[in-house]
DRENLUMMI-964113 format. One record per atom (N, C-alpha, C, O): x, z, y. Coordinates in steps of 0.001 Angstrom, whole numbers, plus 500000, padded with zeros to 6 digits. Atoms other than C-alpha are relative to their C-alpha. Layout:
BEGIN
XZY/...
END
This chain:
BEGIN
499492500891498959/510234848178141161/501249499307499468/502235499912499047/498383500920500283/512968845220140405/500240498935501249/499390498299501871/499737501433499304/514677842736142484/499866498822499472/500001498634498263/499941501059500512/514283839452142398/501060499349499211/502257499494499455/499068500770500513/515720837187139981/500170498526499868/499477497776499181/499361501579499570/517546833821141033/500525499569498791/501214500324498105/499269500808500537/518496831222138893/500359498687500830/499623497830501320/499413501066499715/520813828980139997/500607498855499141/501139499126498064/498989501539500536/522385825513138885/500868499775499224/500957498968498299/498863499789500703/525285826506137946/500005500993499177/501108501398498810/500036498693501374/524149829403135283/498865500067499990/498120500987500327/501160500079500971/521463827495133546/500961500364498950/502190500378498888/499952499178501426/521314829034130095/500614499609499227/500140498616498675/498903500930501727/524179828128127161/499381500785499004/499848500347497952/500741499738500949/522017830106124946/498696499966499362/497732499764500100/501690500214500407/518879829976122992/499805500292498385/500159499586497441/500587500200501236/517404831365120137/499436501412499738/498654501896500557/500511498116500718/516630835226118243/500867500634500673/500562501411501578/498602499091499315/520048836521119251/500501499371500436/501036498437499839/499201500250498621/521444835855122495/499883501427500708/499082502355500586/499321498762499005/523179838300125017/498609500838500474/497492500360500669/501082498797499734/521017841343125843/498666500408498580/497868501315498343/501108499639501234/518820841368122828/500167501039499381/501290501214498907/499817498636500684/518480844462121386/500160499432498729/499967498217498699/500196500265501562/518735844155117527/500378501580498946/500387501305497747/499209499186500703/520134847742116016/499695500770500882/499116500582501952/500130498757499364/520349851190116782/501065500806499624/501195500563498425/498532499338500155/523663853419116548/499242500964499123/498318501402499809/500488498569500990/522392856312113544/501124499481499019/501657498474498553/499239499814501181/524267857878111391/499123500547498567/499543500839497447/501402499276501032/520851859145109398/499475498666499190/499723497474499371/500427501255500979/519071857239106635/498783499574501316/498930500547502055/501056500614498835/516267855763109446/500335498736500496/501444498366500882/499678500949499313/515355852599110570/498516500017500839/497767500993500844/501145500119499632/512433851103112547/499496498445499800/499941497297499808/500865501348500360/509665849035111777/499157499883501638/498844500812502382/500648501001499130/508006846689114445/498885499116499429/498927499025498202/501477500493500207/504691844821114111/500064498999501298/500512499300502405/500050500677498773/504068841693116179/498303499752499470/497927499721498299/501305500233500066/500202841052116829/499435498733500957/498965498837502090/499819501106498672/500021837334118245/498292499508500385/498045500250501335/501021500279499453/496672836148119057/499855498530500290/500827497776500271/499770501419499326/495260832772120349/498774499267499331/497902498596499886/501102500678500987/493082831646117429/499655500906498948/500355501879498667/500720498792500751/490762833412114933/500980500181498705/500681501028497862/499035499601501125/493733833290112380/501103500849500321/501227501833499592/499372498943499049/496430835022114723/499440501234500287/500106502250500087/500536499002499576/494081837322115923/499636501094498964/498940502017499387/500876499531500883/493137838900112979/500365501663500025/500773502121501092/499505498645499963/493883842630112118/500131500480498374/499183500537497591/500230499351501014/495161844081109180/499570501443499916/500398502347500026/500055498479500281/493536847247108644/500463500709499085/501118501723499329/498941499419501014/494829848175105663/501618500091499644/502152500284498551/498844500376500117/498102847714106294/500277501419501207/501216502169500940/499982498990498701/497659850399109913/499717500796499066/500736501454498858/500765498871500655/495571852728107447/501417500833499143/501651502032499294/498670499932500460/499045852817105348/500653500817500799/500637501940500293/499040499702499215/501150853920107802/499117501061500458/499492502002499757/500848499132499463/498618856224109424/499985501398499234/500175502509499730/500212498839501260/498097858436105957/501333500355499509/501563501399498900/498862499817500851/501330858195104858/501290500609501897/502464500972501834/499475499523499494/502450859176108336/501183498770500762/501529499434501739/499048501073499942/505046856082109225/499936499249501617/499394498177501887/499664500962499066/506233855526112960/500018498825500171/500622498307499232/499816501224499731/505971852148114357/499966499634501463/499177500109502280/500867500720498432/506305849884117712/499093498835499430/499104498286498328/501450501363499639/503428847229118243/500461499128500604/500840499749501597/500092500885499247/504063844476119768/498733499020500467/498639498113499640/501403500538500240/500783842885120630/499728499428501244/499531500100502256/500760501217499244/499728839513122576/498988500548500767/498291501440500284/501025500277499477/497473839302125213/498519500025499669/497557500766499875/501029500856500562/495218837345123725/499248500389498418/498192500118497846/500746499124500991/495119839506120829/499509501004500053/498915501452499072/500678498968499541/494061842362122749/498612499773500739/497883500750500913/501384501020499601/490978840104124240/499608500193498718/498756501051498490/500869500574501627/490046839272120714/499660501434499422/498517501490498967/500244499019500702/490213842897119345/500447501473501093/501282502371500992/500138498751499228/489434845249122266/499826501638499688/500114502671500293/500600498804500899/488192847835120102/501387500922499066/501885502041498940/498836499139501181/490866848155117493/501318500139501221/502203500943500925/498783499639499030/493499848147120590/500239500762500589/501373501102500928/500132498262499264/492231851300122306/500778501039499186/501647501881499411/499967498922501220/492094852822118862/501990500229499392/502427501354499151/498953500142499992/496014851630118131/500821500467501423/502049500549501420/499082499659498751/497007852709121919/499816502036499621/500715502876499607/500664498883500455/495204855980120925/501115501050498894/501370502236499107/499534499273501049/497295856941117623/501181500368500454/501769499574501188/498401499986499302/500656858518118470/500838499760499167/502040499875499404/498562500580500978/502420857292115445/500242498979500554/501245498402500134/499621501486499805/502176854032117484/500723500221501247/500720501333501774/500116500211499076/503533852837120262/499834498381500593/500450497548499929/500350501356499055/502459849489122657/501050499905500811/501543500701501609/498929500386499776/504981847406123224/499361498488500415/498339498240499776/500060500887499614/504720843879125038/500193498336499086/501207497683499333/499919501150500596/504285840686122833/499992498622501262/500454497580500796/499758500923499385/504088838299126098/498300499979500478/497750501080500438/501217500294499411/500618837207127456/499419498440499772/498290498297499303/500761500533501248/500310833656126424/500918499471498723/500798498352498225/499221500218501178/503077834066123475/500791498605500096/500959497877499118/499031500397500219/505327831970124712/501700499894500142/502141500588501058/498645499345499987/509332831797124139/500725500085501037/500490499133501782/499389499538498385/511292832904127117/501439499333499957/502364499573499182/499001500607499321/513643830488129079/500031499613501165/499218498706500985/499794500755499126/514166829246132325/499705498790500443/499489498386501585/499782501394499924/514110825851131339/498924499284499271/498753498066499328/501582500497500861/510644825587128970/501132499165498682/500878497999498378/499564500354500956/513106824950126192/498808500189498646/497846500956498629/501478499983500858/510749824465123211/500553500737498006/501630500656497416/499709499664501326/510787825919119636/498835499876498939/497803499781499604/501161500284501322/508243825480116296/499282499184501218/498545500027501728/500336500732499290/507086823093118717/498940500892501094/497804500721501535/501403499423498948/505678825574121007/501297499841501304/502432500286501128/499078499642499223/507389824948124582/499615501483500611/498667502237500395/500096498280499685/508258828248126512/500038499918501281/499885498822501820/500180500419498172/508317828832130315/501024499693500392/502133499861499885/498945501047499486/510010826852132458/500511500452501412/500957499653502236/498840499756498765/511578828880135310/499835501060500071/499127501468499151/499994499007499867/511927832131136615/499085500798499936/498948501837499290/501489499262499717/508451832778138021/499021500137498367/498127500839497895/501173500231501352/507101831603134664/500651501216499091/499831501825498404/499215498739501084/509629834417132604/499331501218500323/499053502069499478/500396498624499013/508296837106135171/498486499850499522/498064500732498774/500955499669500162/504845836093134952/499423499979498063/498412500631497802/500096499481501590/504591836147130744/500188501379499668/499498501953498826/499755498740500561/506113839424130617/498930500977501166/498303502007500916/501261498538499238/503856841252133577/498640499257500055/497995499318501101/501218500273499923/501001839830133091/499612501017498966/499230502130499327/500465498853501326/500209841736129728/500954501401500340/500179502336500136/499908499039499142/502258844522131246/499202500698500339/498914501775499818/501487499578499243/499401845059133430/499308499936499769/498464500035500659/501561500414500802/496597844324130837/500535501437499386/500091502498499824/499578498683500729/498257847042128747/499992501627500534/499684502731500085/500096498684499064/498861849217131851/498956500608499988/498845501714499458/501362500034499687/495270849018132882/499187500426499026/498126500951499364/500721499389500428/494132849889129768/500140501349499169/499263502119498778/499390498571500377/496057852701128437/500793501035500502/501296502010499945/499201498967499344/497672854225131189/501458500108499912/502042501099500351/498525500255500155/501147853206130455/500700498806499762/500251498037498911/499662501487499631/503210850244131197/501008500336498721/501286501483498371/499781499939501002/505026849205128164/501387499612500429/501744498893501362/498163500081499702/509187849610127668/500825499006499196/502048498993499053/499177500757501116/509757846878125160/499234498720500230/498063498547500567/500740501737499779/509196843034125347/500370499245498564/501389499497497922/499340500822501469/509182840452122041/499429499116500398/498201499025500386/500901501462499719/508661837094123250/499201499218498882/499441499500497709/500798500759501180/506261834725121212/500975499158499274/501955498647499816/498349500056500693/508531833684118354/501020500579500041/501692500329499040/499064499136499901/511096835995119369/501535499298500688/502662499793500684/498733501386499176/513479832735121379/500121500445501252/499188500818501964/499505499672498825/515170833477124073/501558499072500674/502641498929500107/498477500029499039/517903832127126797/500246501267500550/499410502139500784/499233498937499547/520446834500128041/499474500383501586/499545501553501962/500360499517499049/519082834409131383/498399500208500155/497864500457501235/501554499699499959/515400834814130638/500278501658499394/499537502633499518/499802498146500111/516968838246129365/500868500667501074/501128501860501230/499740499285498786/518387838811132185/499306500846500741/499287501980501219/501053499339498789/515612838480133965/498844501357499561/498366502182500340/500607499190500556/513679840563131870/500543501828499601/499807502685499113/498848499230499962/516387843280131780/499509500521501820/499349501735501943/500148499492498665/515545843510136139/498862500370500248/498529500941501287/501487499264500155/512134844307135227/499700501432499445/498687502119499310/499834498522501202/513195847346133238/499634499876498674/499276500877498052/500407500138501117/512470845775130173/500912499712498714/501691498761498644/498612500138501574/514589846201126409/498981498756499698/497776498517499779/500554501589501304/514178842749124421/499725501091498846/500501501965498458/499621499702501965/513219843911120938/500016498920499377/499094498128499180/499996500606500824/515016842168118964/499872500537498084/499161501513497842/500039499302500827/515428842828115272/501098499352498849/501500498190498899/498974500763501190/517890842262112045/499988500201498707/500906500024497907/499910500729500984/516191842357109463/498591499079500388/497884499385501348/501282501074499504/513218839231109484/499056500990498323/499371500725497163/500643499614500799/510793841419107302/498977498930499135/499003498970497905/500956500716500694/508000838765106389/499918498092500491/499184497174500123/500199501502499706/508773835438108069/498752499405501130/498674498177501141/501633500046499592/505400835171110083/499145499935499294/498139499224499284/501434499283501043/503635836915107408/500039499179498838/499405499517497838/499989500650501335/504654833949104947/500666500258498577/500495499497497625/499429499877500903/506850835756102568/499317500481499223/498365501075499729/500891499200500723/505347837067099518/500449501202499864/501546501592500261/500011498477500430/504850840522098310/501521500659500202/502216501111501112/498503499869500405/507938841053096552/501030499980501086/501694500952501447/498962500161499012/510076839414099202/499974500778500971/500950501445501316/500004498718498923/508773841495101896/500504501498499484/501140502085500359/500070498882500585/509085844700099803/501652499697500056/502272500532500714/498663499910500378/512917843350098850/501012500037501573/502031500662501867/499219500000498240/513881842432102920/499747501255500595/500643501544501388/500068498531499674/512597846083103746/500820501247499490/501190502203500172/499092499332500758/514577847737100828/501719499694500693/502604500547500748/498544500135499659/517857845940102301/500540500398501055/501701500103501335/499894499751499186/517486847571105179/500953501536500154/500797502598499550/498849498708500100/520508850051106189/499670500932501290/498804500624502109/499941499014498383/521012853120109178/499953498875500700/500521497791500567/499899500938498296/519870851716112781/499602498792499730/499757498023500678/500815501410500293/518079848516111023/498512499670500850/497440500082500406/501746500574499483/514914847058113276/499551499199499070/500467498541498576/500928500568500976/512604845492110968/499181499373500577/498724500030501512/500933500702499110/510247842787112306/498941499761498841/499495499206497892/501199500577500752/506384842258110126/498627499409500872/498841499275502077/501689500350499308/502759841168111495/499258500868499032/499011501136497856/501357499387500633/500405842997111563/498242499215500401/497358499878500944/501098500671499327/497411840398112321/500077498497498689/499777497326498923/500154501208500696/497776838214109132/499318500653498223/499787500215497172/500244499567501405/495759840329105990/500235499450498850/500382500111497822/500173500685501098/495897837474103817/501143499855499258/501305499659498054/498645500417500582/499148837039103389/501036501508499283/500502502604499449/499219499214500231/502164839321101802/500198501373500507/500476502343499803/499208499357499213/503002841338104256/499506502002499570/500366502854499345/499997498643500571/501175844940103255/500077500181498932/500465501347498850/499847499876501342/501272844788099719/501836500363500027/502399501240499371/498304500037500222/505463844107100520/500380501481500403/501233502112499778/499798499118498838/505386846964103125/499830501456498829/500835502113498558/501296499241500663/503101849393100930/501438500914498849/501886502060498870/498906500032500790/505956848991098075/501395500341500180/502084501096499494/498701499471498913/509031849043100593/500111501437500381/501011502195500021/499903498538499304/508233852233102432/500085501080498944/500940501966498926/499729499579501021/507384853530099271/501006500426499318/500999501640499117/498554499774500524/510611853656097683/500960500668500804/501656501643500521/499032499742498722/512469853849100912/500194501690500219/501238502342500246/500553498565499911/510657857429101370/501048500951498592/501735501965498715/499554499309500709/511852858147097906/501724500032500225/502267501008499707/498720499699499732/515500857788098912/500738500654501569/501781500713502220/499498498825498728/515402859988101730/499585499022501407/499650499806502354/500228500713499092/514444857199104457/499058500803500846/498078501243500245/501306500208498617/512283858029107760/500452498441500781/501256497508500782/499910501258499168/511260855958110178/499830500169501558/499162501180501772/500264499442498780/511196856050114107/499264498458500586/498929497422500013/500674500760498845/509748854175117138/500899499494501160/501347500406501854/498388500833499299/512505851976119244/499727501304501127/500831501847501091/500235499373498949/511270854613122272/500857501577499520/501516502419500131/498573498541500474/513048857431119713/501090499870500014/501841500845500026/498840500364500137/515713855749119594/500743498992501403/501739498269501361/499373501007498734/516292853993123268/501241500397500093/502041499462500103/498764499725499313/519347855997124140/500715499328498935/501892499087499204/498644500671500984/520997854282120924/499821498682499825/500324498117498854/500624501393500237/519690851122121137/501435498969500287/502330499262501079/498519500753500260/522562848093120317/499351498727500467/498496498058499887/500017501324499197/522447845303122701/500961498701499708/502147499001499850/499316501040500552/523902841764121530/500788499956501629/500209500092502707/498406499751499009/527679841750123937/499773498166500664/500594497687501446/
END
């Protein structure tokens, strides 16, 4: 249950982008640990895709993660979404419903605009909410808008829903465009209480080969990894 949330006139949004006020990004540890995140966007048969070998990784080798995962990519790959709600190294986390960036005002970004008022912030984030609910028995505690853009008061509002932004600080793969290497080197630079953002819905590209290599090493210098839900009570909100 939340109250409603008003926007008024006079406190439209002075912010917009990855990091603005309320965004999670960090986690207070004093341990070698960070966490990795996965966004799974959906929409078209290239979005939608699934890396399996990249889940299989993490699975064998044991390696916490949140999900973030679209709507529209849970339509497209009903099957593998049970099976991912299913594993408990994972957890399902809210990518949006139809992936787009959260504002008030339908401010626009990579030329995708985003919703344009309150009702529209509310209905992106519970709509897949309740697709997620409905099919796994648990409403999900983390939101990552499509692109990850935000105004300060679309996290507000999302904040009266009971919902953490995940944000993140380090950009692991770019939307899956970085190569190998680079992914492997933006994962290595990662310090205590680091969120890590990759896709998992783009095989073709970098992103497990980087990962594969990253964790790899990481492991060898004493690294684990958790699930933002291990780490809520420390979770570091942008002031």
């Amino acid at each position: 249950m939340f109250l409603p949330f008003v926007v008024h006139a006079q406190t439209l949004s002075q912010q917009w982008g990855e990091n603005v006020t309320g965004v999670t990004t960090k986690f207070h540890s004093s341990k070698k640990e960070i966490a990795l995140t996965f966004d799974a966007c959906g929409g078209s048969d290239r979005s939608s895709q699934y890396d399996e070998g990249l889940i299989e990784f993490l699975t064998v080798h044991h390696i916490p993660a949140t999900l973030f995962i679209n709507a529209r990519w849970i339509d497209s790959n009903p099957t593998i979404f049970m099976q991912l709600a299913r594993n408990p190294l994972f957890e399902i986390a809210n990518h949006g419903t139809a992936h787009k960036p959260l504002s008030v005002e339908g401010k626009s970004v990579y030329n995708i605009r985003g919703t344009a008022s309150a009702d529209e912030v509310m209905a992106e984030i519970r709509g897949n909410n309740e697709k997620i609910e409905k099919l796994t028995g648990k409403r999900p505690a983390f939101f990552r808008a499509g692109t990850a853009y935000y105004d300060e008061q679309a996290v507000a509002i999302a904040h009266s829903m009971g919902m953490e932004i995940g944000g993140f600080s380090i950009l692991g793969d770019a939307g899956a465009t970085f190569s190998a290497p680079k992914v492997a080197q933006q994962l290595m630079s990662a310090k205590n209480g680091d969120i890590v953002i990759f896709h998992m819905n783009h095989p073709e590209g970098g992103t497990r080969e980087g990962i594969i290599q990253g964790v790899e090493a990481m492991l060898k210098e004493g690294f684990t990894f958790v699930r933002l839900s291990d780490v809520k009570k420390d979770l570091m909100r942008i002031p």
